[in-house]
C-alpha positions in Angstrom: -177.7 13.7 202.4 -179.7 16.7 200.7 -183.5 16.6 200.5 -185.1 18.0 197.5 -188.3 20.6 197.3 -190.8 20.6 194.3 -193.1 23.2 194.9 -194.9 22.0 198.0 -193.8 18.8 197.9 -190.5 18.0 199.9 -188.7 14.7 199.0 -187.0 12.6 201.7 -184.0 12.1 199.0 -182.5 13.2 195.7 -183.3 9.9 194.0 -186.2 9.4 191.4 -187.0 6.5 189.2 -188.0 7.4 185.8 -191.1 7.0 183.9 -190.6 4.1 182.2 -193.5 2.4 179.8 -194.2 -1.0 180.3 -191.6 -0.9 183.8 -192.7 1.0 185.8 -196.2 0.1 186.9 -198.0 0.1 190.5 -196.1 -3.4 191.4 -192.6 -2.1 190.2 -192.9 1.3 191.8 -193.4 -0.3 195.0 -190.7 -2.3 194.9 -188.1 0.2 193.9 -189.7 2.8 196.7 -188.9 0.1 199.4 -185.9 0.0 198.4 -185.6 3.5 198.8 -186.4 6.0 195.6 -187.9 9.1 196.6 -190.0 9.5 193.6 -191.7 7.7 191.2 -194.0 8.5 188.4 -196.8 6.5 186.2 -196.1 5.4 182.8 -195.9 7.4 180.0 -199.7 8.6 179.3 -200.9 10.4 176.4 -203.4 13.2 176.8 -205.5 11.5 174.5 -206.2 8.4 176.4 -207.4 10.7 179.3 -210.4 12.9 177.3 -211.1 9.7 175.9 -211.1 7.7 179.2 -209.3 4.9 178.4 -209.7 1.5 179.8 -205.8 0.7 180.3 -205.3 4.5 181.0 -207.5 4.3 183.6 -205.7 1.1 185.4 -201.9 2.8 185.1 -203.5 5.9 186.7 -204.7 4.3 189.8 -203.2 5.4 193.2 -202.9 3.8 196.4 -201.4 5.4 199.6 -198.2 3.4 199.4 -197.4 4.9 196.6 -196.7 8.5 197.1 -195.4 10.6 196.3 -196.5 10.2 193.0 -196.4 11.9 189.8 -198.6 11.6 186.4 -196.3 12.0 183.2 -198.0 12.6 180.4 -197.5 14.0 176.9 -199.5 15.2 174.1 -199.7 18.9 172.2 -203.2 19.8 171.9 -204.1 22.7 175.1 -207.7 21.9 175.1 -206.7 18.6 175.8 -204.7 19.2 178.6 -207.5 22.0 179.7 -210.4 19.0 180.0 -208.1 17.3 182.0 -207.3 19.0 184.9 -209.4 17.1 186.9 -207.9 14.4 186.7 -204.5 15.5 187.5 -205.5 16.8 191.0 -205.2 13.7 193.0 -201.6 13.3 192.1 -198.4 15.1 193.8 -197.1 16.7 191.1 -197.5 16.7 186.5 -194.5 15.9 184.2 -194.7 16.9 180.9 -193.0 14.9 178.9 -191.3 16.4 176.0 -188.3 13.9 175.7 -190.2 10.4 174.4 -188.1 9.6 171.2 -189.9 6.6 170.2 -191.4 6.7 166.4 -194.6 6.4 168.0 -194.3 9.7 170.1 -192.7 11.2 166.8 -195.5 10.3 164.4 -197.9 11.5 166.7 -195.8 14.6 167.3 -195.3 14.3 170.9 -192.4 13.7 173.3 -189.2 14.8 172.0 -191.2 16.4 169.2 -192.1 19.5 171.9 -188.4 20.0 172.0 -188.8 21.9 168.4 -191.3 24.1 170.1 -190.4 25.2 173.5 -193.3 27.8 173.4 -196.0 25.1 173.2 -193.9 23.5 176.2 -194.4 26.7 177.7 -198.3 27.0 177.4 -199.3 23.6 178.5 -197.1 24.1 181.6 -198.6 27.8 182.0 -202.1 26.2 181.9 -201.4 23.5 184.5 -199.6 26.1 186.5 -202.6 29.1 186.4 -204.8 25.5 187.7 -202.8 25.7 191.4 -200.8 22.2 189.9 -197.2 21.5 190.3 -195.4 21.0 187.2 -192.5 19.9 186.0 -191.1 18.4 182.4 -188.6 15.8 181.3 -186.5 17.2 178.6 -183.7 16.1 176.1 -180.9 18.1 175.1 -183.0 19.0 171.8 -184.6 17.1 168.9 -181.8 16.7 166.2 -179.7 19.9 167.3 -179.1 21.0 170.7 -181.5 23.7 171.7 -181.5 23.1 175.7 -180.9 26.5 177.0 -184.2 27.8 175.3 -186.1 24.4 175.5 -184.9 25.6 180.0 -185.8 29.0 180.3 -188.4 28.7 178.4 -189.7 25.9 180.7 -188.9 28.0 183.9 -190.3 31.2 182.9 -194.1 29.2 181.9 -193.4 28.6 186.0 -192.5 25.0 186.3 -191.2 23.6 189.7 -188.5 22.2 188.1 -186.5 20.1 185.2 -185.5 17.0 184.2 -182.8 17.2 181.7 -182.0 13.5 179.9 -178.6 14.6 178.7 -178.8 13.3 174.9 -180.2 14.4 171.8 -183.7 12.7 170.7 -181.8 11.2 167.7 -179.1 9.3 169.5 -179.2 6.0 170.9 -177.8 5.0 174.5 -174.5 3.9 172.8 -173.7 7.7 172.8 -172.8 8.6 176.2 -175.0 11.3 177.8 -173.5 14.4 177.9 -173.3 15.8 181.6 -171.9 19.1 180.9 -174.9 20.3 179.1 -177.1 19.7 182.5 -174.3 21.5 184.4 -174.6 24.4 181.7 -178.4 25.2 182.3 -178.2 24.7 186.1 -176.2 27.7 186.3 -177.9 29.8 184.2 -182.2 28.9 185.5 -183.2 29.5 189.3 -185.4 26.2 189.5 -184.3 22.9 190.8 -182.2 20.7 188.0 -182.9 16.6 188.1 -179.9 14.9 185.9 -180.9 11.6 183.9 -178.9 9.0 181.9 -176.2 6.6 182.6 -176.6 6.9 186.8 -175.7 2.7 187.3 -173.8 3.2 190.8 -173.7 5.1 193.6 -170.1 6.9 191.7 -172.5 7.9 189.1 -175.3 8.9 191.4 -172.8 11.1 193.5 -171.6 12.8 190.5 -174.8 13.4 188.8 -175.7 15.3 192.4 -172.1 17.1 192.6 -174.3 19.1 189.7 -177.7 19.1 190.1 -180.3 19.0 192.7 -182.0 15.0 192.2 -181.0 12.3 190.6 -183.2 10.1 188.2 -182.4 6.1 187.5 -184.2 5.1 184.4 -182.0 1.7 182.8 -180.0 0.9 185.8 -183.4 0.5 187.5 -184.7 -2.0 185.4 -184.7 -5.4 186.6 -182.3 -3.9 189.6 -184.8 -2.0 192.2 -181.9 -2.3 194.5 -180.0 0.0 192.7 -181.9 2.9 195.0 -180.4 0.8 198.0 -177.1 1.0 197.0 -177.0 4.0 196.0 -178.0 5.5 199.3 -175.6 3.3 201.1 -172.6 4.5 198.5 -173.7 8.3 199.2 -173.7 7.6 203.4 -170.7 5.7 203.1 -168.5 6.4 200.3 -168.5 2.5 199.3 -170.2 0.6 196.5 -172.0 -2.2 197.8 -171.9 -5.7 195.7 -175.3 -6.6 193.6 -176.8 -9.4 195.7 -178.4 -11.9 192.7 -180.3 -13.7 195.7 -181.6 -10.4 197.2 -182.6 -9.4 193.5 -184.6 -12.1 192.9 -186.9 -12.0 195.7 -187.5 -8.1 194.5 -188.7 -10.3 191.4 -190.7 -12.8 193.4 -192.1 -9.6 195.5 -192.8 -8.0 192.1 -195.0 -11.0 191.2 -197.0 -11.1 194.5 -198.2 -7.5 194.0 -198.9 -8.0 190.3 -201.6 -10.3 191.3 -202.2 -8.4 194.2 -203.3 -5.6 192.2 -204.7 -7.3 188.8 -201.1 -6.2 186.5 -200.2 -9.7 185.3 -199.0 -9.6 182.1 -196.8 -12.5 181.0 -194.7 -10.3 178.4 -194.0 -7.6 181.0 -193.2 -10.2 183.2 -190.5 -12.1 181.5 -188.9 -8.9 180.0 -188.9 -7.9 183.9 -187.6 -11.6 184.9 -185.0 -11.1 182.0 -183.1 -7.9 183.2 -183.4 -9.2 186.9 -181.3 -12.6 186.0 -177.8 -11.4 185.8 -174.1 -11.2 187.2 -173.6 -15.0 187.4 -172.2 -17.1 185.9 -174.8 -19.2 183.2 -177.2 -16.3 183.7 -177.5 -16.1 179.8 -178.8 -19.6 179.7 -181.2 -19.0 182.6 -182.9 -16.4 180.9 -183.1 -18.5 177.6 -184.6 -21.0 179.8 -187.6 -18.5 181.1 -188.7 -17.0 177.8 -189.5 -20.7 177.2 -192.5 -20.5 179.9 -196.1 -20.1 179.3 -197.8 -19.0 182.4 -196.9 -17.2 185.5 -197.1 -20.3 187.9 -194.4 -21.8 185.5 -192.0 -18.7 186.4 -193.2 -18.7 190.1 -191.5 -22.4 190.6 -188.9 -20.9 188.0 -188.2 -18.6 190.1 -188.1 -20.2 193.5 -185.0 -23.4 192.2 -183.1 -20.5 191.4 
């Protein structure tokens, strides 16, 4: 199995897990490293909340030693902005601009996917991270409402970024569209730095094809409420065989999840039944059982939920 180099930073396998707001905190990244992702990133974090030293922003940017390599991803489109916060950046492994949020909050505020209309702006917040010794990289999308990727690319590589993440949609089109894996196989032959493919990588097939054209691999939905996913995956590119999702080994990822959310002050009983949601799954009356936790109240009720299941 190939390793993957970023800069200085050398990765003991191809597979990331994506940024993911409101998933991928401290507790989840943990979980999904165990099981064997190479790289994981904080939430989604908007400039903004950095200058102005948000509370919250503060708590999703905390770092422990288990939890390395780590990048910061964070998006915005003002440069003094990103200049006033170098600082902050320098405990992390690596930056990720992200330039491929399509939510109505990122367009409204003219971030995420927005920098996909303006790849030169892309191109001089990665310049000004890059001429401050950081390693950079972005997350892309194919393009806002038309596909612009090869300039959003080179534009990208020649501001000196250490590599690419290329979602392989459009902003404007919803998961029911099936990503489109020719366009990340089109701009890997044409820019020199390494290429990570995201969107619809749910099995170790998928995983194996992704890396048949690309240099990493990034799990964003098949991740959630599935950290074994990583595990599999690894076995599948070892082996050549899928191994079965294991409902019992799942839900002690979710009972392990719990543990460190108290562990490290990230309760939250919304995030935690969304989580609990996507975990219960692949058997038979799992649809009932998750009816049955959105009807509980407080986390010891889903701890004993959890443990007669």
């Amino acid at each position: 199995m190939k390793s993957l180099k970023i800069g200085n930073l050398k990765l003991k396998n191809p597979l990331f897990l994506a940024p993911m707001v409101e998933v991928t905190d401290l507790p989840y990244r943990l979980i999904c490293r165990k099981a064997g992702a190479a790289m994981a990133y904080t939430e989604m974090l908007h400039i903004s909340s950095i200058t102005h030293k948000n509370e919250n922003t503060a708590k999703l940017m905390k770092i422990i030693k288990e939890d390395r390599p780590l990048g910061i991803q964070i998006t915005g489109n003002k440069i003094d902005e990103f200049e006033k916060s170098i600082e902050y950046f320098r405990d992390f492994d690596l930056v990720d601009i992200n330039s491929g949020c399509p939510s109505d909050r990122a367009v409204k505020s003219n971030v995420g996917s927005c920098l996909l209309q303006n790849p030169a702006k892309l191109g001089k917040i990665i310049k000004l991270l890059k001429d401050n010794e950081l390693t950079v990289t972005a997350k892309v999308r194919l393009g806002f409402k038309k596909n612009n990727v090869f300039e959003i690319a080179k534009a990208v590589e020649k501001a000196g970024a250490d590599a690419i993440t290329i979602h392989a949609r459009l902003a404007n089109q919803s998961y029911n569209i099936p990503a489109d894996w020719k366009w990340i196989a089109k701009v890997k032959k044409q820019i020199g730095i390494p290429i990570i493919g995201n969107g619809d990588i749910f099995t170790g097939k998928d995983a194996e094809a992704m890396l048949d054209i690309t240099d990493g691999a990034m799990i964003a939905r098949g991740a959630i409420g599935d950290p074994l996913i990583f595990l599999r995956i690894l076995h599948y590119l070892k082996t050549g065989k899928e191994k079965e999702f294991d409902f019992k080994a799942n839900m002690k990822c979710f009972a392990e999840y719990l543990e460190l959310a108290k562990k490290y002050n990230c309760l939250n009983i919304t995030k935690i039944k969304f989580l609990g949601g996507n975990f219960i799954r692949n058997f038979e009356g799992a649809a009932k059982t998750r009816a049955e936790l959105m009807k509980l109240k407080k986390i010891e009720e889903i701890e004993g939920f959890i443990k007669n299941l």
